[in-house]
Z-matrix of the N, CA and C atoms (Angstrom, degrees):
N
C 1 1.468
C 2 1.534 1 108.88
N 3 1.305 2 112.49 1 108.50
C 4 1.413 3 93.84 2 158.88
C 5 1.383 4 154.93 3 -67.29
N 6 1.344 5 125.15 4 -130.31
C 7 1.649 6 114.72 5 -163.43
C 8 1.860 7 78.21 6 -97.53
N 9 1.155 8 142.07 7 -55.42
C 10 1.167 9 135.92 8 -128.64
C 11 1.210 10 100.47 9 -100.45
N 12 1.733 11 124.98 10 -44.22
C 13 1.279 12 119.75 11 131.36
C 14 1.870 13 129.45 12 13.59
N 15 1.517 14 79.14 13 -81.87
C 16 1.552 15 101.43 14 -170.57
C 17 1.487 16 103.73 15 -49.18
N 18 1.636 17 111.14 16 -58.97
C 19 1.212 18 92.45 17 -162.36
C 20 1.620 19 104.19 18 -77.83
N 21 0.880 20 140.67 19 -53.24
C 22 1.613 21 132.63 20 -159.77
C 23 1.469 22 77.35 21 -38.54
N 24 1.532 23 149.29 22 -81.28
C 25 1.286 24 131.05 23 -139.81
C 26 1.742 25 111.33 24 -49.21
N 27 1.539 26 100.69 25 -41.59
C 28 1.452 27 109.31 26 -177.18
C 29 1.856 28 114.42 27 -51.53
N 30 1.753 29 96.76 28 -54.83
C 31 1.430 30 108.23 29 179.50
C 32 1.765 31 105.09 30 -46.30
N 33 1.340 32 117.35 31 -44.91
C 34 1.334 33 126.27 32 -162.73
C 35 1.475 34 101.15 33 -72.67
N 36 1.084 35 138.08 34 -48.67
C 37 1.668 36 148.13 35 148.83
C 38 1.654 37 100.07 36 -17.00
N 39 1.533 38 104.97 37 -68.83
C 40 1.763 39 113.08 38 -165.73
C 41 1.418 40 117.51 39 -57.06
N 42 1.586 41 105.42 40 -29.29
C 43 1.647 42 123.94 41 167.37
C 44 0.935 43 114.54 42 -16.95
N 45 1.336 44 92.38 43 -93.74
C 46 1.632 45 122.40 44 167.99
C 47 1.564 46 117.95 45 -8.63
N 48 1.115 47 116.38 46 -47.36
C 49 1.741 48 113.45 47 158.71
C 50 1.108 49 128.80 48 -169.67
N 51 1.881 50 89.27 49 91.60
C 52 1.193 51 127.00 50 172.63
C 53 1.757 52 88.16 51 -107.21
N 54 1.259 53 80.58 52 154.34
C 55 1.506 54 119.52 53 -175.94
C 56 2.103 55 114.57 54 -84.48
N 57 1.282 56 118.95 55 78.54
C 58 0.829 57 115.91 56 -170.10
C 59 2.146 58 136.87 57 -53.26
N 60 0.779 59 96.35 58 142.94
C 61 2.120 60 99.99 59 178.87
C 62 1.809 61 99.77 60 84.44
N 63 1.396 62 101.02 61 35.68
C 64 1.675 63 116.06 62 162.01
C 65 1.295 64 113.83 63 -105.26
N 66 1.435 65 107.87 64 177.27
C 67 1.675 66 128.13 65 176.76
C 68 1.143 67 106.76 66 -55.41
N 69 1.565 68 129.21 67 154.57
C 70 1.382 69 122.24 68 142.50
C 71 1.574 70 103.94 69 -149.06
N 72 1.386 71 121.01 70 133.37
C 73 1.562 72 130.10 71 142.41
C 74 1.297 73 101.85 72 -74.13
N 75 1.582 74 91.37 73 140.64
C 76 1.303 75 122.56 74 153.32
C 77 1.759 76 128.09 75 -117.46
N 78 0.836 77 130.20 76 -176.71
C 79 1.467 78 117.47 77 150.43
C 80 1.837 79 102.78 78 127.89
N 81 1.498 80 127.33 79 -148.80
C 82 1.040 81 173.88 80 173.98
C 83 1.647 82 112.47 81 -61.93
N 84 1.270 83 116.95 82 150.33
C 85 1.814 84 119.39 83 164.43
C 86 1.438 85 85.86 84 -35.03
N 87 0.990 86 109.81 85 -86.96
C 88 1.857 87 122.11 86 -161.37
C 89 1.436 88 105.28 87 -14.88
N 90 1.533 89 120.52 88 -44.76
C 91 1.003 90 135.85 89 163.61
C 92 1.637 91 129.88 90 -57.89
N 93 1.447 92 125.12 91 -72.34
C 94 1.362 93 134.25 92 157.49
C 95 1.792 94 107.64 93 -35.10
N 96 1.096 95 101.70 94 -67.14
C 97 1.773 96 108.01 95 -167.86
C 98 1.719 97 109.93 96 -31.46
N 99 1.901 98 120.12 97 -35.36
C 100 1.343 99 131.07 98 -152.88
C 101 1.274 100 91.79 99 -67.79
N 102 2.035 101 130.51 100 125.69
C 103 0.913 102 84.95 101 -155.84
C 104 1.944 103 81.21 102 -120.68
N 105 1.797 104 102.75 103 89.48
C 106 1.209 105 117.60 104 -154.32
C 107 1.828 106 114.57 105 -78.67
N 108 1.141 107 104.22 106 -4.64
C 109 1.390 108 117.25 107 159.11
C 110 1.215 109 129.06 108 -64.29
N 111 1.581 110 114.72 109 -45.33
C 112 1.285 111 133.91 110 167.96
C 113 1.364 112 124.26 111 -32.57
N 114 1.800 113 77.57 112 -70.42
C 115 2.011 114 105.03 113 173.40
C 116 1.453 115 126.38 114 -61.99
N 117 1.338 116 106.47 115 -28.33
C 118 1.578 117 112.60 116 173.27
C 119 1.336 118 95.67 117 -67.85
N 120 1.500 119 135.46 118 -64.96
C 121 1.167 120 120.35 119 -176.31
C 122 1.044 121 123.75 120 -50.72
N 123 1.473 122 130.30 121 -54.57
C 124 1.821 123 127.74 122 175.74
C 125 1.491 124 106.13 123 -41.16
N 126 1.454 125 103.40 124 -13.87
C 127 2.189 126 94.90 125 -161.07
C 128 1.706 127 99.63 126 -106.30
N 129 1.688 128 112.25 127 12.11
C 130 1.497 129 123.35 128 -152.37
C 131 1.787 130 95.35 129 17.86
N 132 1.270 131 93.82 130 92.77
C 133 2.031 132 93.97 131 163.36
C 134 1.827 133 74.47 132 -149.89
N 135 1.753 134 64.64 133 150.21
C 136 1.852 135 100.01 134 -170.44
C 137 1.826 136 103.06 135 -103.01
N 138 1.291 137 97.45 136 20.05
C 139 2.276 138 91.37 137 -173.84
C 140 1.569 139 77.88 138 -80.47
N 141 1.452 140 88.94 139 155.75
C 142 1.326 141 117.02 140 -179.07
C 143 1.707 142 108.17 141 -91.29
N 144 0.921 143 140.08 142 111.10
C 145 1.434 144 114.16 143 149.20
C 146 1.911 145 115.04 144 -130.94
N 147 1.463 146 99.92 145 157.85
C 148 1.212 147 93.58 146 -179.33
C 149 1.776 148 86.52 147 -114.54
N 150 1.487 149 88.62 148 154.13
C 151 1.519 150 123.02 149 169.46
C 152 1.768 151 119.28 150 -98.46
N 153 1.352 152 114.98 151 106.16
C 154 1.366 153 107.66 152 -161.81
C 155 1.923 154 92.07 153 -122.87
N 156 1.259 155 117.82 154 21.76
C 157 1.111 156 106.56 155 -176.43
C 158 1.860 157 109.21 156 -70.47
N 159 1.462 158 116.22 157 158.01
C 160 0.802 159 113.27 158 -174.72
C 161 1.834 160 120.84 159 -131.23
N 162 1.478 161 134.39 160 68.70
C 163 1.234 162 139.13 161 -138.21
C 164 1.690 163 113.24 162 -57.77
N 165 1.275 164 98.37 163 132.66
C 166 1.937 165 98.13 164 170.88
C 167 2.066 166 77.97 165 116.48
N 168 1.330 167 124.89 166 -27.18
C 169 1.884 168 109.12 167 -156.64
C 170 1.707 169 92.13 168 -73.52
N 171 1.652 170 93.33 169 151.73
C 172 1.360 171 125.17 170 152.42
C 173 1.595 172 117.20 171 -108.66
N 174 1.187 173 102.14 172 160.76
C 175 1.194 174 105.68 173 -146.26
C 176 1.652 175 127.05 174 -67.15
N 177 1.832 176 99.85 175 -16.75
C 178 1.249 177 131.29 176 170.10
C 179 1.468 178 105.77 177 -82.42
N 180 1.418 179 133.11 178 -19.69
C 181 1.784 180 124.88 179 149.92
C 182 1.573 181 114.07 180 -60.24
N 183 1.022 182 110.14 181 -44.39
C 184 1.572 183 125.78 182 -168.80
C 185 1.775 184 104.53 183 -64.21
N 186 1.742 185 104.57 184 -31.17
C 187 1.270 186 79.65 185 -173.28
C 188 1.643 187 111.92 186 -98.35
N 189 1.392 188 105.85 187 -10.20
C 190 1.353 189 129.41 188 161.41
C 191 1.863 190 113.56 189 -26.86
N 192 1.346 191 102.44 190 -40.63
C 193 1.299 192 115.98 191 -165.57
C 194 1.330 193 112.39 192 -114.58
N 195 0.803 194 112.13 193 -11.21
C 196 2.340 195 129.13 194 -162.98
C 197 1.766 196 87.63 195 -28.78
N 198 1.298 197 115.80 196 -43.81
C 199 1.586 198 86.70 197 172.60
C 200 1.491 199 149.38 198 -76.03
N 201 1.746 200 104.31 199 -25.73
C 202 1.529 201 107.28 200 160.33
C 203 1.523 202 112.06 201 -59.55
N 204 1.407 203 113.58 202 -49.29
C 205 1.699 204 99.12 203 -167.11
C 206 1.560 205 112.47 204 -97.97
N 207 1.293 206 103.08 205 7.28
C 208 2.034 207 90.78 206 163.47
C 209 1.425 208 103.15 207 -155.35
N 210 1.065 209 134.44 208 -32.63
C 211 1.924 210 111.11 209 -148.36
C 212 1.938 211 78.79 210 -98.02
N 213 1.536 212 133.09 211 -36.03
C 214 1.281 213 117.61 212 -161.61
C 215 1.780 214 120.05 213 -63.16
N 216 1.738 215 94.14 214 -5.14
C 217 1.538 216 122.87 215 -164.87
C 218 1.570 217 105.94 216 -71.46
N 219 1.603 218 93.38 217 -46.01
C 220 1.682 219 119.79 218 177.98
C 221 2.040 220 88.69 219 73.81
N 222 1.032 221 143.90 220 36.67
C 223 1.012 222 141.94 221 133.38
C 224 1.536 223 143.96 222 -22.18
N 225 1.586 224 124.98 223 129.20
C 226 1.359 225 111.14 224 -131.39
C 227 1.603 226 73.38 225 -109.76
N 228 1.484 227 135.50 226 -10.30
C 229 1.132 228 134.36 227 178.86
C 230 1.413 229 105.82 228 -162.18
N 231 1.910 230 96.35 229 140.14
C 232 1.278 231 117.42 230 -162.14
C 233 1.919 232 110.32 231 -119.23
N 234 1.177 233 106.27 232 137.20
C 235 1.140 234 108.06 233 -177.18
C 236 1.951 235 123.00 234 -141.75
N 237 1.946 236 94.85 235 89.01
C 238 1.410 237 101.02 236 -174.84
C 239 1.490 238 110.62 237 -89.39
N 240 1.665 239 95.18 238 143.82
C 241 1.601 240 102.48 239 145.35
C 242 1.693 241 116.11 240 -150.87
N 243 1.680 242 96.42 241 97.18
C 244 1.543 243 114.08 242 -159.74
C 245 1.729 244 95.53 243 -110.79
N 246 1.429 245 125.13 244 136.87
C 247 1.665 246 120.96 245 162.94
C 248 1.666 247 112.76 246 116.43
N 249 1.405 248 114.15 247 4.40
C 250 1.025 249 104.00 248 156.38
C 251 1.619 250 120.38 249 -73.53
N 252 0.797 251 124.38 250 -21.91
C 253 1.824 252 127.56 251 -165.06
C 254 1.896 253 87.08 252 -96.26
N 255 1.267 254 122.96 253 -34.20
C 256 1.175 255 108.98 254 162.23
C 257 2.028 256 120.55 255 -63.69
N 258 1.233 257 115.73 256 -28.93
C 259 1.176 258 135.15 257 -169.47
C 260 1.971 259 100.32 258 -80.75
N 261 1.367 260 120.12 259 -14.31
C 262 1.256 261 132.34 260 -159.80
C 263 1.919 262 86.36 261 -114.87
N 264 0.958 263 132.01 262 -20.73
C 265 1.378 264 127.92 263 168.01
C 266 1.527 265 123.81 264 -107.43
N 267 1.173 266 104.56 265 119.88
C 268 1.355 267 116.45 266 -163.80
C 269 1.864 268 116.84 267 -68.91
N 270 1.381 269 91.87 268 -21.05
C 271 1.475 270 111.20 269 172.63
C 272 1.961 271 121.99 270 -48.65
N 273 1.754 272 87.27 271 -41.99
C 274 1.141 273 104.74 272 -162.37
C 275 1.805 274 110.01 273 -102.90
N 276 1.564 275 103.56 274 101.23
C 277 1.256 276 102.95 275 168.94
C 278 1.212 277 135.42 276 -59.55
N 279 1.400 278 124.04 277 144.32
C 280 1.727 279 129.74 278 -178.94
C 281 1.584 280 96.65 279 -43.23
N 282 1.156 281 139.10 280 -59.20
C 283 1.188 282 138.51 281 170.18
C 284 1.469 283 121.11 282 -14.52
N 285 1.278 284 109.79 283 -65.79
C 286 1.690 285 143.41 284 -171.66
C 287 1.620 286 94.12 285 -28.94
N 288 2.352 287 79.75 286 -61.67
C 289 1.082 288 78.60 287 -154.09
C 290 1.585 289 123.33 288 -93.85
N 291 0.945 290 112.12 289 -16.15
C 292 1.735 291 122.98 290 143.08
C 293 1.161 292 96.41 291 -9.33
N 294 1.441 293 124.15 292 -95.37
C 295 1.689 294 142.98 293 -150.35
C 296 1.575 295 97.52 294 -54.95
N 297 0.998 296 134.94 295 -45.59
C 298 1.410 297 137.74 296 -169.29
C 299 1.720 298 96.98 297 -64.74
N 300 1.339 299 112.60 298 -56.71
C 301 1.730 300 132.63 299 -179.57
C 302 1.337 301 98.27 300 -35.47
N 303 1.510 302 102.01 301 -55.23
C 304 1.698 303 99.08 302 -174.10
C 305 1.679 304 136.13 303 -84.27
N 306 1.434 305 101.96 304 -9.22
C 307 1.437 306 134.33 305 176.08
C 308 1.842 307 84.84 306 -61.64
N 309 1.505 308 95.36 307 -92.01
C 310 1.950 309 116.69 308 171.51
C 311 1.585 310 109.24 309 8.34
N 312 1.597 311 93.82 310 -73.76
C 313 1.418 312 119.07 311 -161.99
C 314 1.957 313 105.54 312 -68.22
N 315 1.191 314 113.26 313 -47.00
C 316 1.571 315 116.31 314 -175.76
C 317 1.280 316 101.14 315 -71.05
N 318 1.148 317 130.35 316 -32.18
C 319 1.609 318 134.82 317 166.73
C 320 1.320 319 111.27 318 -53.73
N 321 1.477 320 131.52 319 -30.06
C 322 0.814 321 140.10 320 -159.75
C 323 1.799 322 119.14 321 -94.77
N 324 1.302 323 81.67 322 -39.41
C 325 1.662 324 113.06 323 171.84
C 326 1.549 325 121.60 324 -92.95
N 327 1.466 326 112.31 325 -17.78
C 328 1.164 327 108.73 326 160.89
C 329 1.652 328 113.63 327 -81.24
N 330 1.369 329 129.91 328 -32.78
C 331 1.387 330 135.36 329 159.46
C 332 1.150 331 138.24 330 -55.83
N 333 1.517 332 112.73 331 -46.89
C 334 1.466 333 124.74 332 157.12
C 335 1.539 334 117.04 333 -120.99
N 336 1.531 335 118.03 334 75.26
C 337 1.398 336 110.32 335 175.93
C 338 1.847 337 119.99 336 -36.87
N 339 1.305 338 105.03 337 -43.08
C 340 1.687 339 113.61 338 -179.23
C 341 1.262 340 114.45 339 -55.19
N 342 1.377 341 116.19 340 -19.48
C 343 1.579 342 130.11 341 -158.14
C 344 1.594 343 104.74 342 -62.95
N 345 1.622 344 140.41 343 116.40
C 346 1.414 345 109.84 344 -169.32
C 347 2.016 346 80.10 345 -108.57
N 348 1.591 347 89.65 346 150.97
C 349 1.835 348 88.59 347 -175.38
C 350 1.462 349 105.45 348 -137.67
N 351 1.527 350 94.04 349 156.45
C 352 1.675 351 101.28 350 -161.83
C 353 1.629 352 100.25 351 -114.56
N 354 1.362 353 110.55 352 120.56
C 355 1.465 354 111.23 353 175.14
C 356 1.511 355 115.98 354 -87.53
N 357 1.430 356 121.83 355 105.88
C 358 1.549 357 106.74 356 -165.38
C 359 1.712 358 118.47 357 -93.98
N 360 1.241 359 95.02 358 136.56
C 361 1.768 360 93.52 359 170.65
C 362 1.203 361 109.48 360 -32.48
N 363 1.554 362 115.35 361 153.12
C 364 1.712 363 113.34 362 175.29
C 365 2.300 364 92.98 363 -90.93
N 366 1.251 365 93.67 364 150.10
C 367 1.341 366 111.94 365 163.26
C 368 1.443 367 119.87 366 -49.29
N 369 1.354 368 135.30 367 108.83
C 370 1.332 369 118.85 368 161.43
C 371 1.722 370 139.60 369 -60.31
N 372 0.952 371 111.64 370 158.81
C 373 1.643 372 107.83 371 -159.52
C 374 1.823 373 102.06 372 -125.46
N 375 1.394 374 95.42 373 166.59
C 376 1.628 375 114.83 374 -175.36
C 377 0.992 376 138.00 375 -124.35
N 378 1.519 377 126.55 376 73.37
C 379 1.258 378 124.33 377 -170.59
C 380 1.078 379 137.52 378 -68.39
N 381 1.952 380 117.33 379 15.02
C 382 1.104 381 120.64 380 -178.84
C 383 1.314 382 108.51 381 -109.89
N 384 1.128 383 96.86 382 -20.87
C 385 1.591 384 114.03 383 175.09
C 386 2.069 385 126.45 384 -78.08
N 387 1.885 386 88.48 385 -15.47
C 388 1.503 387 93.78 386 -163.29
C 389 1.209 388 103.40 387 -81.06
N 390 1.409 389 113.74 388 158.43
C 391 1.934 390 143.63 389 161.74
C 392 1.719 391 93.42 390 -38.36
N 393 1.168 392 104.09 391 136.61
C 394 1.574 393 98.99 392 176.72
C 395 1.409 394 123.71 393 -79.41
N 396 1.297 395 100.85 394 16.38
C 397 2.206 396 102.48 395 176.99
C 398 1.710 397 80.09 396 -108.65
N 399 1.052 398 143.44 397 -20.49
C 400 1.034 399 142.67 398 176.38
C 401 2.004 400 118.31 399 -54.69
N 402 0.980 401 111.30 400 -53.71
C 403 1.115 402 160.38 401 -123.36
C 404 2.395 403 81.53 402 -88.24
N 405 1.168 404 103.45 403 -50.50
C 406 1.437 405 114.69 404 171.43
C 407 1.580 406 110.75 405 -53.14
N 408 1.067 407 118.51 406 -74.09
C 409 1.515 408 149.55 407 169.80
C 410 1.798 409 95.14 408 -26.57
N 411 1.356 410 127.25 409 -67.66
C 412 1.473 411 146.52 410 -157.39
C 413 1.892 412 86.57 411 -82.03
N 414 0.642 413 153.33 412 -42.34
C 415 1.592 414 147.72 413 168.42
C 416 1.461 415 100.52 414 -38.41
N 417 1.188 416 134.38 415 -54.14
C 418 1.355 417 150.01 416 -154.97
C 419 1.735 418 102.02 417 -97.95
N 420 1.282 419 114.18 418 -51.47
C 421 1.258 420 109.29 419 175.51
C 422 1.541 421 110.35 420 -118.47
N 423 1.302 422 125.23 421 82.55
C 424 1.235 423 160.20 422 122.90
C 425 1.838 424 114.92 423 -14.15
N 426 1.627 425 93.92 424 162.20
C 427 1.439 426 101.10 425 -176.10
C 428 1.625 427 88.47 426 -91.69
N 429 0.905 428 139.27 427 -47.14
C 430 1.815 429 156.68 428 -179.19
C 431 1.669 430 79.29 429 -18.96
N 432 1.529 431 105.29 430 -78.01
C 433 1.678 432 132.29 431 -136.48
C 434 1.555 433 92.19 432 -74.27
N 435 1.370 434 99.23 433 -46.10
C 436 2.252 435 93.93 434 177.91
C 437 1.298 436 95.92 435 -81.06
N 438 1.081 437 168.96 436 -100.95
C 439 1.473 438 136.72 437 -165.19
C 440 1.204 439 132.37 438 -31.42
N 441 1.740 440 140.88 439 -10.79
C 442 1.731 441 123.60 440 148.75
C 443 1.473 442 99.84 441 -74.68
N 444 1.726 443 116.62 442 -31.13
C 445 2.007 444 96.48 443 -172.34
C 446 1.334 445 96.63 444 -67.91
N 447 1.431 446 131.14 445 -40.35
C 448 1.303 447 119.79 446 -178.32
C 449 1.667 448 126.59 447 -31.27
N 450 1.382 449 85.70 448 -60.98
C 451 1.750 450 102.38 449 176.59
C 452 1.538 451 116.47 450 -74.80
N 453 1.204 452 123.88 451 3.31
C 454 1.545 453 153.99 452 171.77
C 455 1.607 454 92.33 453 -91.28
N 456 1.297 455 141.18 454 -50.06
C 457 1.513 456 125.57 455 -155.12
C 458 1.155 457 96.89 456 -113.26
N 459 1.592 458 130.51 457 -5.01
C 460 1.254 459 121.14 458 167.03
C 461 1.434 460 115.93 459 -89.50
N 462 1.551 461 121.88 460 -25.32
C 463 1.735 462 125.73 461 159.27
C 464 1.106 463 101.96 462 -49.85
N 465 1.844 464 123.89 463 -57.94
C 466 1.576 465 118.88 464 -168.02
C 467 1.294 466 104.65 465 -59.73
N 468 1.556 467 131.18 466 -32.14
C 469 1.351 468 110.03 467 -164.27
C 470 1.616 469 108.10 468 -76.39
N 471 1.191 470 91.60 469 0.70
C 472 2.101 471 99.07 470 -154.22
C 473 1.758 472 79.20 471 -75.03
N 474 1.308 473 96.43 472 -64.00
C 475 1.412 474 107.46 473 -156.99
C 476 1.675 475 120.93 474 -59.97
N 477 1.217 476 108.17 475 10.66
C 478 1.641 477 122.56 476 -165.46
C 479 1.751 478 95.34 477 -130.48
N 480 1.495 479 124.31 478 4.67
C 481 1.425 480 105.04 479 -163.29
C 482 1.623 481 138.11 480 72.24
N 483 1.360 482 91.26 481 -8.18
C 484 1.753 483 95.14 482 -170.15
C 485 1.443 484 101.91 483 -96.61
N 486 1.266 485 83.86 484 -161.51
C 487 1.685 486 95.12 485 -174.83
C 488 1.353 487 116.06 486 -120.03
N 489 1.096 488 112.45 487 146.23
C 490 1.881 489 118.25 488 -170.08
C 491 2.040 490 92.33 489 -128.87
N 492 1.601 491 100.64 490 110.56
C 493 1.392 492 119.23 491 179.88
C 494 1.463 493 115.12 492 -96.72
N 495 1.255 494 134.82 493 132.61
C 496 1.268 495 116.73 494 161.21
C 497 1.364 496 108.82 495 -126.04
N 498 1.647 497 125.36 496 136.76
C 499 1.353 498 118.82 497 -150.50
C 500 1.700 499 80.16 498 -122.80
N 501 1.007 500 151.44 499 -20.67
C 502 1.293 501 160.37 500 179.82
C 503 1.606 502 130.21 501 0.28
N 504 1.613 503 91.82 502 -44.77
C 505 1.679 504 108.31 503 -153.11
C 506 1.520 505 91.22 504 -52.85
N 507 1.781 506 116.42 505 -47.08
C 508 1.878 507 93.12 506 -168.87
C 509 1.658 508 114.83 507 -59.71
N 510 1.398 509 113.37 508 -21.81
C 511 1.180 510 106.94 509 172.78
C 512 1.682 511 138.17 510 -33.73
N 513 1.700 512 90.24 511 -49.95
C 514 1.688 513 96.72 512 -153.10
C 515 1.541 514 109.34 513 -82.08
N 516 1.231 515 126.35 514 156.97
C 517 1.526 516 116.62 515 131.79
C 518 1.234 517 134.87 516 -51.23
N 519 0.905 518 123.43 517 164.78
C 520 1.334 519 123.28 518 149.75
C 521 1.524 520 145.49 519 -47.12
N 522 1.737 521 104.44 520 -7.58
C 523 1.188 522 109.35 521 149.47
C 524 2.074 523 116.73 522 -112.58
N 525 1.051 524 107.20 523 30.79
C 526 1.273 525 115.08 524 -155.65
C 527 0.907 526 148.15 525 29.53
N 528 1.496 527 112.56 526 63.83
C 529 1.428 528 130.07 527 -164.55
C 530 1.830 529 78.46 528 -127.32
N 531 1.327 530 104.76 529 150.44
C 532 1.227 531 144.33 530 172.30
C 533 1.863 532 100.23 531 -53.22
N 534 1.259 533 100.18 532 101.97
C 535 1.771 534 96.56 533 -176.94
C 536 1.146 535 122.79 534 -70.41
N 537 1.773 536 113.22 535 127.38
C 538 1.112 537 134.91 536 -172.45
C 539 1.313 538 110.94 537 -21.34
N 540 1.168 539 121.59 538 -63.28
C 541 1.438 540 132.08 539 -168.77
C 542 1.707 541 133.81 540 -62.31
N 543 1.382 542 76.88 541 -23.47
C 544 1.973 543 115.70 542 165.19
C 545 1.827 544 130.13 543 -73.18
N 546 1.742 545 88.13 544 -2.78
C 547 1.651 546 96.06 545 -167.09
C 548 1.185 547 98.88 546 -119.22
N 549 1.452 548 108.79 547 174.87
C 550 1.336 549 113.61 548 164.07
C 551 1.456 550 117.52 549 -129.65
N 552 1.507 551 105.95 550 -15.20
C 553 1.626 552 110.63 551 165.89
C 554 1.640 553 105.34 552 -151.90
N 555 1.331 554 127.24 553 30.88
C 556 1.316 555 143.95 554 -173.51
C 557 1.217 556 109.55 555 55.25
N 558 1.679 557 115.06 556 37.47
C 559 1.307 558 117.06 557 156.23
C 560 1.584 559 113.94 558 -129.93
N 561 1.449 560 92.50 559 -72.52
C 562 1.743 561 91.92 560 175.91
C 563 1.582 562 116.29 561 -78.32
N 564 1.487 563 100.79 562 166.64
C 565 0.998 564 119.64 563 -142.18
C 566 2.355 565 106.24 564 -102.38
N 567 1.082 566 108.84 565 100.52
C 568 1.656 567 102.27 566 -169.96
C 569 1.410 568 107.62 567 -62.80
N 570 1.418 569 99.82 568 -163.34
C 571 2.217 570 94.00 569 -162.43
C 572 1.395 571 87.95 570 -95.75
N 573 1.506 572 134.50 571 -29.99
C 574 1.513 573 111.93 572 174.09
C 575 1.310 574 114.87 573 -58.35
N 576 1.376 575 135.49 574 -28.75
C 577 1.948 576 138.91 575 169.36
C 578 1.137 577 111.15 576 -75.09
N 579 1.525 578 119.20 577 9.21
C 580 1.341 579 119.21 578 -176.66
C 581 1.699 580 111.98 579 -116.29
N 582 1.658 581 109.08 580 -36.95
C 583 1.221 582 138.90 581 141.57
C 584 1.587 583 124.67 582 -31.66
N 585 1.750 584 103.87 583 -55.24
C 586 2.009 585 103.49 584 170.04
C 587 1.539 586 102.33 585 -71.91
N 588 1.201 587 119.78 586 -31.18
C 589 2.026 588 90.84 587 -176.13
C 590 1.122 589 103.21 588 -121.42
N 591 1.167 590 121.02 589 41.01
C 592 1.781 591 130.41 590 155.41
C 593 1.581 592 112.67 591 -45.41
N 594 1.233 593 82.58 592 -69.45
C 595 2.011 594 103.71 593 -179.07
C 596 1.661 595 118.39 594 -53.20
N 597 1.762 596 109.37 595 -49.12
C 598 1.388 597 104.13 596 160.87
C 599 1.457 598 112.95 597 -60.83
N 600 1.406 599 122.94 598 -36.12
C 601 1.813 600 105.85 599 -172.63
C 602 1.587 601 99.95 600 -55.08
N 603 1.600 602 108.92 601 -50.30
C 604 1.563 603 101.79 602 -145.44
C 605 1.608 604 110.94 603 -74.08
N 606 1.581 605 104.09 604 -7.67
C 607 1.541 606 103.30 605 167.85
C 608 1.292 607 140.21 606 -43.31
N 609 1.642 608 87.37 607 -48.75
C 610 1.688 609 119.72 608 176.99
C 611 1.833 610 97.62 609 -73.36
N 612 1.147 611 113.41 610 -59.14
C 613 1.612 612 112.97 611 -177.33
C 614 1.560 613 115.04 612 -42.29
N 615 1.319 614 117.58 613 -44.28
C 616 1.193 615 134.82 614 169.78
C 617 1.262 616 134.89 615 -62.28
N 618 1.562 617 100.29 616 -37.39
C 619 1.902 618 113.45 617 -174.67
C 620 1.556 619 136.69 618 -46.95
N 621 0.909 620 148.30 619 116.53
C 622 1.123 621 150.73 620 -162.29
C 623 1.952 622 105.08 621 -69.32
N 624 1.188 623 90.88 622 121.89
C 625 2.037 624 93.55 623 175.40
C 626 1.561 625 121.92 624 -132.06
């Protein structure tokens, strides 16, 4: 069994009693890594959310499963960020992964119509900043290429009713690259880059609708 394996079985274990009409991430490392448990505690806040991200998925794994990591949750709010690792393979057109995005999401909405869900901007990245095995990978998935999927998941969100968030701004530099200091190999994201858009996530987590 592998790593990813493992956890969907684990997540599917945690199911079992979870506390239903709560938060849930889904998605990507970008996703798993947030390490939003932490921060709720440092902030003593009692919102619930579960973290179902799962690191290494594309977006066609993610939907493979749409029930361990979101609809089995019964969650009253949803919060993806799935397609960067698709965005890191050149194989896989924005298209691809569009169609998969929207598979995910109608799955999602056909299970929990009430469910309101947040499609999040993908994170920008740094190739001046990255580990040099890194450095291959970031050619292919570019700031260029995550800004058209961007504007790709904000049409899908248009067209589904939902909402398309981008919490980003503490992210960037000033040339909008993912700040140095924010990375750990000019891709993912460390707990201080997780720390600047804490406060924008929990806005949206929080918001009244």
């Amino acid at each position: 069994m592998d790593d990813k394996e493992m956890k969907i079985e684990r997540y599917r274990e945690e199911n079992k009693t979870v506390k239903h009409g709560e938060t849930v991430f889904a998605g990507s490392s970008l996703m798993e890594m947030f390490p939003i448990n932490k921060l709720l505690d440092e902030h003593a806040d009692d919102t619930v959310i579960y973290n179902r991200g799962i690191g290494g998925f594309v977006s066609r794994e993610l939907l493979q499963v749409v029930d361990v990591c979101i609809t089995d949750l019964k969650p009253s709010r949803v919060f993806i960020n799935i397609g960067t690792n698709d965005l890191s393979d050149s194989r896989i057109p924005i298209s691809e992964l569009m169609d998969n995005y929207d598979k995910i999401v109608t799955a999602v909405e056909n299970a929990l119509p009430e469910a309101e869900i947040y499609f999040m901007a993908y994170y920008p990245v740094n190739y001046e900043a990255a580990a040099e095995e890194m450095k291959e990978c970031l050619r292919t998935r570019n700031n260029e290429k995550i800004a058209a999927a961007n504007a790709e998941v904000k049409k899908l969100a248009e067209s589904h009713g939902q909402r398309y968030i981008d919490i980003n701004r503490n992210l960037k530099d000033d040339r909008g690259r993912l700040k140095a200091e924010y990375t750990i190999e000019g891709l993912h994201i460390n707990e201080a880059g997780y720390r600047a858009i804490y406060d924008d996530l929990m806005r949206y987590v929080k918001e009244k609708t």
